[in-house]
KEBAVEX-650847 format. One record per residue (C-alpha): x, y, z. Coordinates in steps of 0.001 Angstrom, whole numbers, padded with zeros to 6 digits, always signed. Each point is the difference from the previous one (the first is absolute). Layout:
XYZ
...
% end
This chain:
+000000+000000+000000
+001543+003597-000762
+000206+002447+002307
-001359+002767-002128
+000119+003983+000045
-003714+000692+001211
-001941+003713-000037
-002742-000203+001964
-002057+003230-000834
-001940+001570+003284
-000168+003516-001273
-003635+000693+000290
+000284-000676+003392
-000150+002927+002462
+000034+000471+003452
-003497+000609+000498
-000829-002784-002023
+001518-002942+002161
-003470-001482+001489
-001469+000504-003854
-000678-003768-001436
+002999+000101-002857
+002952+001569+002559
-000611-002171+002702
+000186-003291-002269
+002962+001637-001297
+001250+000129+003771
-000930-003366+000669
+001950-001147-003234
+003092+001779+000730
+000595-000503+003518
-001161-004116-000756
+002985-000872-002875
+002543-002042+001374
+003141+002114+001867
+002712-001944-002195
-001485+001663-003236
-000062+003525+001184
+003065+001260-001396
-001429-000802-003378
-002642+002369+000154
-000718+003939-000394
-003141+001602+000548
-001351+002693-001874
-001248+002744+001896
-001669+003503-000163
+002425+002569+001439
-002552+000955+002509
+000087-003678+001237
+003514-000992+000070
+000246+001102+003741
-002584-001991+001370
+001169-002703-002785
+003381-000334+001788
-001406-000276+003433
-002958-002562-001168
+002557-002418-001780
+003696+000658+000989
+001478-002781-001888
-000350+000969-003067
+001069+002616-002788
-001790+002997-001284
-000507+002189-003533
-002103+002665-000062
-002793-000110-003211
-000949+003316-000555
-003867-000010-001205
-002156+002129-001773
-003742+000073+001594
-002881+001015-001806
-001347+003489+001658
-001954+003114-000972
+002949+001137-002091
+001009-003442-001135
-003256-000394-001409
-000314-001376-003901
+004047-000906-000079
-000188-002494+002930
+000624-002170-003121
+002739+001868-001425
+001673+000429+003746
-000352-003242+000333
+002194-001213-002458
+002454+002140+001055
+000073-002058+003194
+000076-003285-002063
+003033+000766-001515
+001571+001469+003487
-000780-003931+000865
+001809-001458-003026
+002938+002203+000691
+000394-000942+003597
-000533-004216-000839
+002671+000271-002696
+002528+002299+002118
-000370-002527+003180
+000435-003236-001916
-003609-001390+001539
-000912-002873-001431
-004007-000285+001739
-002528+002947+000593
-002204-000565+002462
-003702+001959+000328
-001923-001399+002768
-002939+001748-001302
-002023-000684-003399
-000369+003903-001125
+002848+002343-000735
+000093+001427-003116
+003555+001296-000077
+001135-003965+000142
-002994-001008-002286
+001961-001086-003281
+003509-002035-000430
+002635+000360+001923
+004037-000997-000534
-000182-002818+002766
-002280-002488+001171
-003262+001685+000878
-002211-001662+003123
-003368+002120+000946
-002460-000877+002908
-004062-000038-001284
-001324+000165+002909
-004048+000234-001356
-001785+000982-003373
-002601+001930+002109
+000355+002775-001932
-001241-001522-003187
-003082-001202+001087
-003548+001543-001119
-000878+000809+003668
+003141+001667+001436
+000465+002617-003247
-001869+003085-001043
+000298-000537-003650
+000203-002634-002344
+002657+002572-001941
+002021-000683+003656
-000357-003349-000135
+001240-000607-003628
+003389+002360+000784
+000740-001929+003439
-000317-003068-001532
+002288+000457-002817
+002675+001646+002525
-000369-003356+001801
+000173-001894-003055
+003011+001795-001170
+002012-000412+003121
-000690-003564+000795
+001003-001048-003533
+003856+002260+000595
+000602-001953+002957
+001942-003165+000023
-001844-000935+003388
-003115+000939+001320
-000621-000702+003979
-003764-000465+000698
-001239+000157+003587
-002093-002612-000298
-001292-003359-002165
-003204+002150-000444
+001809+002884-001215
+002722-002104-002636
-003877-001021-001459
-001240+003359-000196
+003571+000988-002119
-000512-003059-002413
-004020+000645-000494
+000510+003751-000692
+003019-000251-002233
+000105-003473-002145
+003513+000869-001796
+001631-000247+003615
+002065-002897+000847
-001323-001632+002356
+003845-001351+001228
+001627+003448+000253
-002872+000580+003396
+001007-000926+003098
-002420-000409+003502
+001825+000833+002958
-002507+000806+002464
+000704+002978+002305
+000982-000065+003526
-002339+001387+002910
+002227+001292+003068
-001545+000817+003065
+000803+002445+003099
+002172-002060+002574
-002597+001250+002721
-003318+001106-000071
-001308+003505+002136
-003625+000722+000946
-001398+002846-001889
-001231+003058+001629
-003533+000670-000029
-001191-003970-000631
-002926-000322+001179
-001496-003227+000574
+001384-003293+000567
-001789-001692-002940
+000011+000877-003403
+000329-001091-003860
+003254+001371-001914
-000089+001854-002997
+003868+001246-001475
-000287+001426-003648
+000570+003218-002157
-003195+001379+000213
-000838+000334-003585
-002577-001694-002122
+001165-003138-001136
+001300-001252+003505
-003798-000180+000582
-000157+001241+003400
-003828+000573-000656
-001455-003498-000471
+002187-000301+003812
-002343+002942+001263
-002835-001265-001903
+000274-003378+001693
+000885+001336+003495
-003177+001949-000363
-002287-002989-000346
+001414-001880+003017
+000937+003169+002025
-002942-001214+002942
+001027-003536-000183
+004056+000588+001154
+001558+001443+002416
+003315+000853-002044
+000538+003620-001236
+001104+000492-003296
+004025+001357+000136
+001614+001450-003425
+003327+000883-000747
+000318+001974-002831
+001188+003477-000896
-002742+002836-000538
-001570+000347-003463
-002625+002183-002037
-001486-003508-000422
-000347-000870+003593
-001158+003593+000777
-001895+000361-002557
-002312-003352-000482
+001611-002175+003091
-000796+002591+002974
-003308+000621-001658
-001237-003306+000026
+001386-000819+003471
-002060+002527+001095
-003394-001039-001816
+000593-003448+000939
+000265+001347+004098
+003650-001419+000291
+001801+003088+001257
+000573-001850+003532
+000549-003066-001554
+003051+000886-002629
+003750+001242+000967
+001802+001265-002708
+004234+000223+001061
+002622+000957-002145
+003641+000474-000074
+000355-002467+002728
+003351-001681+000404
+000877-003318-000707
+000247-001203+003211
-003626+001307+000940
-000852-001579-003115
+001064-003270+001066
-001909+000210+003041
-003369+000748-002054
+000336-003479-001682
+001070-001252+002947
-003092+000603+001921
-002352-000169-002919
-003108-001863+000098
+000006-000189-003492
+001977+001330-003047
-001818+000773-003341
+001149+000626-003433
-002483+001306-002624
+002986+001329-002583
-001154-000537-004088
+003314+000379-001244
+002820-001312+001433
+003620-001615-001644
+001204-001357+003670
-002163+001152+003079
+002402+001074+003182
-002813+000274+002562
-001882-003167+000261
+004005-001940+000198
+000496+002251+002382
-002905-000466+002293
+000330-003974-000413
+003463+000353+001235
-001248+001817+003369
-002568-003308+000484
-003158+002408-001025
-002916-002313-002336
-000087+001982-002851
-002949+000267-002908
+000943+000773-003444
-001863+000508-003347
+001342-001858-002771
+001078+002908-002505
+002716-000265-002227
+003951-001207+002137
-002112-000848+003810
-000714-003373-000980
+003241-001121-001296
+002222+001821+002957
-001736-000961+002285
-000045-003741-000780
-003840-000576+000266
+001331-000200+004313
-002614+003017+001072
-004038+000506-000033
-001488+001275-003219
-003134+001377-001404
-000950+001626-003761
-001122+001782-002051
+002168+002445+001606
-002769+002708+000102
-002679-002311+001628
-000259+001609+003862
-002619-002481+000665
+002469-002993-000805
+002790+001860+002130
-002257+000319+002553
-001036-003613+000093
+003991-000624+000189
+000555+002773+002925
-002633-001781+002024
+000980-003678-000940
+003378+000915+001490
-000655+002302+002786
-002416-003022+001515
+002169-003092-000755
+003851+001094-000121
+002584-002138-001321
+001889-001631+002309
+003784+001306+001190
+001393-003118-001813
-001486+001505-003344
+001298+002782+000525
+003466-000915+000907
+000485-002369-003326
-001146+003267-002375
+002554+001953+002457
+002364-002643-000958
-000232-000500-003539
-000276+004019-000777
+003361+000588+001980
+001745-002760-002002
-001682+001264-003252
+000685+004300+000559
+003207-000367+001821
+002757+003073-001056
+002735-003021-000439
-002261-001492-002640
-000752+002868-001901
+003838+001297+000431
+001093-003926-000985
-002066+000772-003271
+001008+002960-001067
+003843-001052+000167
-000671-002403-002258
-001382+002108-002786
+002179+002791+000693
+002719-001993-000692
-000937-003086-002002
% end
């Protein structure tokens, strides 16, 4: 096996990005590849991150990529600019010798076409080309073909999951189906867990999502509604505030009476994070679209019975091992499922094999072991 010149490219990471979906799996890759195959690497950062870079992952070397964003006086050359920023990228690979580029994310259009070494991108979803997620089918049609474009100019493509390798080979026919590659991601918890301030209850049914649309926190509320004088659990969501949520969310918690009932926290830490699964009486996932799924891993890891719908990656990551219920908008089936579970829970034995296989499966020395090998096969 050769030990290879890698570039791993980081630099539309910044600082205030770090708890953001793409940067943290980025973190998680980094800080997981094996210490004996450090000195191999560089990663390529924005100047504005190359402090924190440094003190986030001290073993290993830095360039600085400098980028140009589309803005207010950017706008109608982003294209142009661009390109300016793809050849800044061929100029650095040829003057350091690299022999792999790395992206761990799927959409960058500065790295989109060919590049003078062995190119290895990260497609993480194809969210953004379904019918329900865009505004336009105009929208659609572009992302697609930017997709298109930069699976076929890679020589390997990394796919998050079996369900997302699929969605690659059903959306674009022409693509080999040998050059994609599943390594699954890893899920890292806090070493500790810290009560929350402000919890109030003893009882209650999870909820951890972007609060957006297609994460589907409604059919949750919709559900919790129906049963709301049959539990005793409150409804607790972790989520970050959005128009949606204060917009249509708040409004219908309010219709439905569930103002006492519902506790919205956000930017908790991860140890008071771990605590919420911890304690849970039940953790639910209602997501449409998802290429992996962190959260419901992460509750079966803290021993929490966990319902899931069946949309797109759930199924396949998490190994048919948790309680399910579909369609995915139904509220009356989730409800069923809430209340099947809340009066018979599965016993700690259960709960310890999922626990069990999931740590085995989303370990950081699996994921780490995997990436060497394609870095430098």
């Amino acid at each position: 096996m050769k030990n290879n010149k890698i570039l791993i490219d980081i630099s539309y990471v910044k600082d205030e990005d770090l708890t953001k979906s793409i940067p943290l799996y980025c973190k998680r890759l980094i800080q997981s590849l094996p210490k004996d195959i450090r000195d191999q690497i560089t990663l390529l950062v924005h100047p504005t991150f190359k402090k924190t870079c440094k003190a986030l992952f001290p073993d290993y070397k830095t360039k600085v990529l400098w980028l140009f964003k589309r803005g207010k006086k950017t706008k109608g050359v982003h294209l142009i600019l661009y390109k300016i920023s793809y050849c800044f990228l061929k100029h650095l690979i040829k003057k350091g010798h690299y022999d792999v580029y790395l992206n761990p994310q799927d959409i960058s259009l500065y790295s989109q076409d060919k590049l003078p070494c062995r190119k290895i991108i990260v497609v993480h979803d194809l969210k953004s080309i379904k019918k329900d997620y865009l505004a336009s089918e105009l929208q659609k049609k572009y992302t697609k073909s930017y997709y298109h474009e930069n699976i076929k100019t890679s020589d390997v493509v990394v796919a998050i999951s079996s369900y997302t390798k699929m969605d690659i080979l059903n959306n674009f026919q022409d693509i080999e189906e040998g050059k994609i590659k599943v390594i699954y991601n890893s899920v890292v918890l806090a070493n500790k867990s810290v009560k929350p301030k402000g919890i109030d209850g003893n009882k209650y049914i999870l909820y951890v999502n972007t609060l957006i649309p297609y994460k589907n926190v409604k059919t949750l509320l919709q559900a919790y509604s129906h049963i709301k004088d049959e539990i005793e659990e409150k409804l607790v969501v972790v989520g970050r505030n959005t128009e949606y949520w204060n917009n249509e969310m708040l409004k219908f918690i309010e219709q439905e009476g569930l103002l006492g009932r519902v506790q919205r926290f956000e930017n908790i830490t991860d140890e008071e994070l771990r605590w919420l699964y911890e304690h849970a009486s039940l953790f639910v996932t209602t997501s449409l679209h998802e290429g992996f799924g962190y959260t419901p891993i992460e509750a079966s890891l803290c021993e929490c019975p966990v319902i899931s719908s069946r949309s797109e990656s759930l199924p396949d990551v998490t190994k048919e091992l948790l309680w399910y219920y579909e369609p995915a908008q139904d509220a009356q089936e989730l409800s069923k499922a809430i209340i099947k579970i809340l009066q018979a829970p599965p016993s700690r034995t259960k709960l310890q094999k999922t626990k069990e296989v999931f740590s085995e499966l989303y370990s950081p020395s699996k994921l780490g072991a995997d990436f060497r090998e394609i870095l430098n096969n």
